[in-house]
PyMOL CGO cylinders between C-alpha atoms (Angstrom):
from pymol import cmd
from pymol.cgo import CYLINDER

trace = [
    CYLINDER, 92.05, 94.21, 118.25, 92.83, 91.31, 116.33, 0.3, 1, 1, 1, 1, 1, 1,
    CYLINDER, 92.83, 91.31, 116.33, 91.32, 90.32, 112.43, 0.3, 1, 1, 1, 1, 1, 1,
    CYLINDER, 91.32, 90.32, 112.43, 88.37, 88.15, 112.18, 0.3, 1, 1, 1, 1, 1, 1,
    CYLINDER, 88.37, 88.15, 112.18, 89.19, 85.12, 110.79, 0.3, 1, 1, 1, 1, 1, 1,
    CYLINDER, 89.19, 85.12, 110.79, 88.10, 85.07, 106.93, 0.3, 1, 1, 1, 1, 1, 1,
    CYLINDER, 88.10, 85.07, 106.93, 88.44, 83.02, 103.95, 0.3, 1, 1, 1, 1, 1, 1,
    CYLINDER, 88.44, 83.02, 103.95, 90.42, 83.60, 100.67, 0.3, 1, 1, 1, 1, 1, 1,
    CYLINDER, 90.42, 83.60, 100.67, 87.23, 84.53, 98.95, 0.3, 1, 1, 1, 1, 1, 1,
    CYLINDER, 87.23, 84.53, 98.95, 85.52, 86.30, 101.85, 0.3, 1, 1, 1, 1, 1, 1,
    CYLINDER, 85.52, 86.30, 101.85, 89.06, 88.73, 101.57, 0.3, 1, 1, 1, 1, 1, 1,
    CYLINDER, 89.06, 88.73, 101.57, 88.89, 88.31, 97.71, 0.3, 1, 1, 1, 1, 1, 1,
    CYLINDER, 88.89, 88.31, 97.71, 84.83, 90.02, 97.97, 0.3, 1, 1, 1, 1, 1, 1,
    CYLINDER, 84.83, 90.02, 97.97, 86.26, 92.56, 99.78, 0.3, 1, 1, 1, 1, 1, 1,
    CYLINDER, 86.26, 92.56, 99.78, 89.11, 94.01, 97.83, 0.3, 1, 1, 1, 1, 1, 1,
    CYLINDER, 89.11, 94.01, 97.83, 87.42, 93.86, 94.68, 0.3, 1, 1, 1, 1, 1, 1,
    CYLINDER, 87.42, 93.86, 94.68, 84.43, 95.73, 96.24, 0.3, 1, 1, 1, 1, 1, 1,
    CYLINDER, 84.43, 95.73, 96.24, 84.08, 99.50, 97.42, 0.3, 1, 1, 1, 1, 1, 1,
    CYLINDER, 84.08, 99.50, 97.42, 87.10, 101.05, 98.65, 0.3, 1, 1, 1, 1, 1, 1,
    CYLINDER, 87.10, 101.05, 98.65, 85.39, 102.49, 101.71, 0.3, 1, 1, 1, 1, 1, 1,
    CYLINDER, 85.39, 102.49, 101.71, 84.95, 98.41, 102.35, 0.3, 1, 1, 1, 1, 1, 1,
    CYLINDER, 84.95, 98.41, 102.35, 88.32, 97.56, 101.83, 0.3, 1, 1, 1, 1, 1, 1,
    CYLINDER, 88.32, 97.56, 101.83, 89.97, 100.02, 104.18, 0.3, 1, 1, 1, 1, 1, 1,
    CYLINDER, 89.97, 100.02, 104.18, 89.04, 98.99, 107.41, 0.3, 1, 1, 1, 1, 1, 1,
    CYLINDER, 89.04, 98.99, 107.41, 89.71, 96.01, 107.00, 0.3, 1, 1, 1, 1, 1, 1,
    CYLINDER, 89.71, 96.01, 107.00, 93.21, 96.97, 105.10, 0.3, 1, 1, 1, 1, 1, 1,
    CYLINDER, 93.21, 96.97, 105.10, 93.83, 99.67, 108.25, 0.3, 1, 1, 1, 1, 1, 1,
    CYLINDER, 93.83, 99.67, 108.25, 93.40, 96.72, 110.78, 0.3, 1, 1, 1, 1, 1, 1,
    CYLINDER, 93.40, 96.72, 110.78, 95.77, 94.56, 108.46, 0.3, 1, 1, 1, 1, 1, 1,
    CYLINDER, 95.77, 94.56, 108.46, 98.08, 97.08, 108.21, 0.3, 1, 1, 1, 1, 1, 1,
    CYLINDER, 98.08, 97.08, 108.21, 98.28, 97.84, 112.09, 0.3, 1, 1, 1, 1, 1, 1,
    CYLINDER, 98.28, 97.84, 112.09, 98.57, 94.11, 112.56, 0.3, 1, 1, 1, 1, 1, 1,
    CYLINDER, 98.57, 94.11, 112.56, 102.20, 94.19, 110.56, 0.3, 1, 1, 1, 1, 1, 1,
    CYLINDER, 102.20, 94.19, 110.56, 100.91, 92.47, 107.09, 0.3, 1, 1, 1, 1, 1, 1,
    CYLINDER, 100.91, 92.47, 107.09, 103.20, 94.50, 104.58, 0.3, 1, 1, 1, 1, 1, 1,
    CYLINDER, 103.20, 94.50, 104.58, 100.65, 93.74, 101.42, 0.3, 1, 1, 1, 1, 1, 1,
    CYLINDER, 100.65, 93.74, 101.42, 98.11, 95.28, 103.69, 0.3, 1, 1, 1, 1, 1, 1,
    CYLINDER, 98.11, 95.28, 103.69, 100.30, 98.25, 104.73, 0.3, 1, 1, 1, 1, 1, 1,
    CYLINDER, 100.30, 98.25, 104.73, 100.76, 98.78, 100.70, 0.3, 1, 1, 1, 1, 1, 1,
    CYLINDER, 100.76, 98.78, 100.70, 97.36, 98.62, 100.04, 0.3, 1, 1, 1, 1, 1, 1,
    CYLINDER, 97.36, 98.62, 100.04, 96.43, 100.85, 102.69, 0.3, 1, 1, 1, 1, 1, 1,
    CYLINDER, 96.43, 100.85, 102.69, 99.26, 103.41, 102.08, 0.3, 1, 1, 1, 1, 1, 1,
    CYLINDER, 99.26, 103.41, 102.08, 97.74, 103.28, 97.70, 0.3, 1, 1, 1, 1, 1, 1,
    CYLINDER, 97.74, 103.28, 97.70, 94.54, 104.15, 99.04, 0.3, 1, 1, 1, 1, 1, 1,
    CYLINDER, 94.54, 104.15, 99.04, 95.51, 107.10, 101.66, 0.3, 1, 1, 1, 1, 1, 1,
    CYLINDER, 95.51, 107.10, 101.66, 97.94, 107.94, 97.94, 0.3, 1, 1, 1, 1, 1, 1,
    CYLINDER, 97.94, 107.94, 97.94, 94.62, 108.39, 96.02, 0.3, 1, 1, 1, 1, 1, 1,
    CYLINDER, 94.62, 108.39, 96.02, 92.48, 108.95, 98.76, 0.3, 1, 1, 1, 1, 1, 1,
    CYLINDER, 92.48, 108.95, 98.76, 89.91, 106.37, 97.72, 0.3, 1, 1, 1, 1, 1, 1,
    CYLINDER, 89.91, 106.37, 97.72, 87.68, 104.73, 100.46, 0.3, 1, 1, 1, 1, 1, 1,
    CYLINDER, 87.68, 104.73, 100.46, 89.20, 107.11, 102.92, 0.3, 1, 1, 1, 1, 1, 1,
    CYLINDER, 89.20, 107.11, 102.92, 90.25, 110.67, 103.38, 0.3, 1, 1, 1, 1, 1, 1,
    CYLINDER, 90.25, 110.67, 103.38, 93.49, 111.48, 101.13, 0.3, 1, 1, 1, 1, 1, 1,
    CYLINDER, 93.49, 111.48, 101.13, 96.59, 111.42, 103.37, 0.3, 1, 1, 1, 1, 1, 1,
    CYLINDER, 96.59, 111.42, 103.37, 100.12, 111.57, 101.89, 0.3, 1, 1, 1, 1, 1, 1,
    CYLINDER, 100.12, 111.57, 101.89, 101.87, 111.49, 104.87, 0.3, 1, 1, 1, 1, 1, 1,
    CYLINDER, 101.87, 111.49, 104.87, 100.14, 108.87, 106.38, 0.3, 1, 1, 1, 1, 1, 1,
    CYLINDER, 100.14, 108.87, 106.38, 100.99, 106.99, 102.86, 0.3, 1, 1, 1, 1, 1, 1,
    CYLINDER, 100.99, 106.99, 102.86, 104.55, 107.79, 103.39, 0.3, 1, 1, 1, 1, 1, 1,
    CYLINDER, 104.55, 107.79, 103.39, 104.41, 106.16, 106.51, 0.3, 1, 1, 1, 1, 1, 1,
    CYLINDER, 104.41, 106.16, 106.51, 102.80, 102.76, 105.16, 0.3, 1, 1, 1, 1, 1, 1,
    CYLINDER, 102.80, 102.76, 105.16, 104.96, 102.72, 102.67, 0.3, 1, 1, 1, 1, 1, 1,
    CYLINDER, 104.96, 102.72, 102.67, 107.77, 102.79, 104.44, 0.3, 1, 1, 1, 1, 1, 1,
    CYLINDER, 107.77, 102.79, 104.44, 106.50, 100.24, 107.18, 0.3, 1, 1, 1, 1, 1, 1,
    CYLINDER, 106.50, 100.24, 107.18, 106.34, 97.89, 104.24, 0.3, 1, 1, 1, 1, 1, 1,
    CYLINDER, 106.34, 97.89, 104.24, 109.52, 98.40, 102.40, 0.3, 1, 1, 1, 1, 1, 1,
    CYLINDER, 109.52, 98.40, 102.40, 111.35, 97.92, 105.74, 0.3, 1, 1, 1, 1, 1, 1,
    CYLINDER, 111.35, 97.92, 105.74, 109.84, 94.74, 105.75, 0.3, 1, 1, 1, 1, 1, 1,
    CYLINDER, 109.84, 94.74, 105.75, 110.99, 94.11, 102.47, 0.3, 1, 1, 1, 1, 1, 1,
    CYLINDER, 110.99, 94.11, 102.47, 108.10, 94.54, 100.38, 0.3, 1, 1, 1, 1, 1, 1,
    CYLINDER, 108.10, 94.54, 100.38, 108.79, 95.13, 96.23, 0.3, 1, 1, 1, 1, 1, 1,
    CYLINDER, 108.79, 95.13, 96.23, 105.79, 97.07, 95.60, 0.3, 1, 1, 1, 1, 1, 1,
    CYLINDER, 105.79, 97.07, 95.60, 106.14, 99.24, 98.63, 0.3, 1, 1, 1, 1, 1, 1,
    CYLINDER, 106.14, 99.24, 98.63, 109.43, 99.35, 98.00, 0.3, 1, 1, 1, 1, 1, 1,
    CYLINDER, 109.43, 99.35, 98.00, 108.67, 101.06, 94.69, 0.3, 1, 1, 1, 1, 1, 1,
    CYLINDER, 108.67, 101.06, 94.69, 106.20, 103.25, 96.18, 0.3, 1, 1, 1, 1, 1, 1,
    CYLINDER, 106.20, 103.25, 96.18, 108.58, 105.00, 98.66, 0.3, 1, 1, 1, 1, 1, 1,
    CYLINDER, 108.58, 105.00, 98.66, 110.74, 106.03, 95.22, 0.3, 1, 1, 1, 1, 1, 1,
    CYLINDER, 110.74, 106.03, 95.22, 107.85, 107.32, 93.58, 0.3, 1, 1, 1, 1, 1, 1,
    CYLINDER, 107.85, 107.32, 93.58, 107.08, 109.56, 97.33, 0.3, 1, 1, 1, 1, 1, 1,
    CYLINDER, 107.08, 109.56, 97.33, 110.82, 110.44, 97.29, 0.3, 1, 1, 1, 1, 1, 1,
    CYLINDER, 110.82, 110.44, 97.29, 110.72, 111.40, 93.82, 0.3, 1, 1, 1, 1, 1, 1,
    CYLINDER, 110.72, 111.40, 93.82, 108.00, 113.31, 93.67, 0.3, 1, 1, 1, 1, 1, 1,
    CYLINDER, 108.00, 113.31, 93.67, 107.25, 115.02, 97.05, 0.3, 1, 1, 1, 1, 1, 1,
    CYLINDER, 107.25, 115.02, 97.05, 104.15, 112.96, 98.59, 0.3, 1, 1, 1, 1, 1, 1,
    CYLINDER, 104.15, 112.96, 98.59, 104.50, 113.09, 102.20, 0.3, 1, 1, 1, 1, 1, 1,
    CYLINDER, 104.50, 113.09, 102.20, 108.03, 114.11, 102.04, 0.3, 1, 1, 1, 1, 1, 1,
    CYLINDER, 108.03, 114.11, 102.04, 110.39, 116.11, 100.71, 0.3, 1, 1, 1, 1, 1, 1,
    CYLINDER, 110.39, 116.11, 100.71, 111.44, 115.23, 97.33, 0.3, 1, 1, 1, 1, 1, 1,
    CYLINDER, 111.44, 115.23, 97.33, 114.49, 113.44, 97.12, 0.3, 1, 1, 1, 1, 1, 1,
    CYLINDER, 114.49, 113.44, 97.12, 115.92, 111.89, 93.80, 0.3, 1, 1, 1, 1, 1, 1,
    CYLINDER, 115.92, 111.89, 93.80, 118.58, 110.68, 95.28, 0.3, 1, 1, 1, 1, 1, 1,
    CYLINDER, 118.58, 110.68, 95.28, 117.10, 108.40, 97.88, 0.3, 1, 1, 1, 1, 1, 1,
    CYLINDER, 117.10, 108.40, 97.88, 114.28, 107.63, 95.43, 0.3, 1, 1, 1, 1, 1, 1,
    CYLINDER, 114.28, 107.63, 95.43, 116.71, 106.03, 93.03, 0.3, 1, 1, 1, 1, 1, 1,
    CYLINDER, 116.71, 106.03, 93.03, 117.71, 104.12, 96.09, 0.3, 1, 1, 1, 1, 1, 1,
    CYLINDER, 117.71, 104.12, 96.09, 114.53, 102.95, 96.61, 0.3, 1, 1, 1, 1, 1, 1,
    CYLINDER, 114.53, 102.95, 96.61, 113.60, 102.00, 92.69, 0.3, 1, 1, 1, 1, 1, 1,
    CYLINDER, 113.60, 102.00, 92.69, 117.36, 99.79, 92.95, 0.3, 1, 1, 1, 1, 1, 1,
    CYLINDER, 117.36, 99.79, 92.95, 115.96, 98.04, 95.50, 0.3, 1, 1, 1, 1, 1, 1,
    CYLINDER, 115.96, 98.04, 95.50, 112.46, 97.17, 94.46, 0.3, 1, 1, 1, 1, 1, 1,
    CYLINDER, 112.46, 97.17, 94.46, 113.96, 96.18, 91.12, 0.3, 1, 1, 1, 1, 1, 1,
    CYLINDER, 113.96, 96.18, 91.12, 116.21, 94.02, 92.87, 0.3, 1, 1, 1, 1, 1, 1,
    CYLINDER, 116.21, 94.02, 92.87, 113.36, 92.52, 94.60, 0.3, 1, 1, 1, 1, 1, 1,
    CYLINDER, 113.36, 92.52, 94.60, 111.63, 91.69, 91.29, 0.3, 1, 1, 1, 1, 1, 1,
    CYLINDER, 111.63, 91.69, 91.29, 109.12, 94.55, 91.24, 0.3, 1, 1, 1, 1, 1, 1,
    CYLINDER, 109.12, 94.55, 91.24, 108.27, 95.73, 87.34, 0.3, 1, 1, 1, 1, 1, 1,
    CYLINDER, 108.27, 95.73, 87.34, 107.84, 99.04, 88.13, 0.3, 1, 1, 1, 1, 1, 1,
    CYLINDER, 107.84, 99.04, 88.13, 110.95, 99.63, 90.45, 0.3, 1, 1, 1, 1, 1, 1,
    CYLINDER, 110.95, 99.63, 90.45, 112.47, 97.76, 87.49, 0.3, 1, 1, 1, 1, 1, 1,
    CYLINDER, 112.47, 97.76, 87.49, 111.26, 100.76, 84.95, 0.3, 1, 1, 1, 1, 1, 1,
    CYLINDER, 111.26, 100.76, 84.95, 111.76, 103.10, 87.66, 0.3, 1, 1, 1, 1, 1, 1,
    CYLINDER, 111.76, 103.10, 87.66, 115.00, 102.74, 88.11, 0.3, 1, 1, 1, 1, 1, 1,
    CYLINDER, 115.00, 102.74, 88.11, 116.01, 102.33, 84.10, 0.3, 1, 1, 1, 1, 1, 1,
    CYLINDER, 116.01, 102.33, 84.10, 114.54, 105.63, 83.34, 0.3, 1, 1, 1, 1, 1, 1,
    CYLINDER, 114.54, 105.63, 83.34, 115.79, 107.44, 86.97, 0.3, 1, 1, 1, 1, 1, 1,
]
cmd.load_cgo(trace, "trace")
């Protein structure tokens, strides 16, 4: 399955509304290969809003994402390594992870890493 077409605002409507709106839409994104969806759909499996709280499932979107090169994803798979979400806790690898997302401009892999 492919995504509907939609507009800026029509996508806009729908990630400011209801989580349990969002994440279809995000999941389909996210299969499709868009690494801002797979980030956004990996936060909300992380908090479990809009759908059923999955840290493993997280991990894996995460990691999709920062393979692709994504900052904030990027970031993300420190904070899993660091602290155990869907795989073991590594602070090693998740230092490795903050470098890069700080390297990649992210403000938070930019913290993360300073105070790793």
């Amino acid at each position: 399955m492919t995504l509907p077409s939609i507009t800026t605002e029509q996508l806009r409507a729908v990630l400011s509304g209801p989580p349990e709106n969002a994440a279809p839409w995000l999941q389909l994104a996210a299969e499709q290969g868009l690494p801002e969806a797979q980030t956004r759909f990996g936060q909300l499996l992380l908090e479990g809003r809009g759908v059923d709280r999955n840290l493993q499932q997280a991990f894996r979107w995460f990691t999709r994402a920062a393979r692709a090169e994504h900052p904030m994803a990027m970031n993300m798979l420190g904070r899993c390594y660091e602290l155990g979400w869907g795989v073991a806790a590594d602070p090693i690898v998740a230092v490795y992870w903050y470098r890069l997302a700080a390297l990649a401009g992210s403000d938070w892999g930019m913290y993360n890493y300073a105070t790793a």
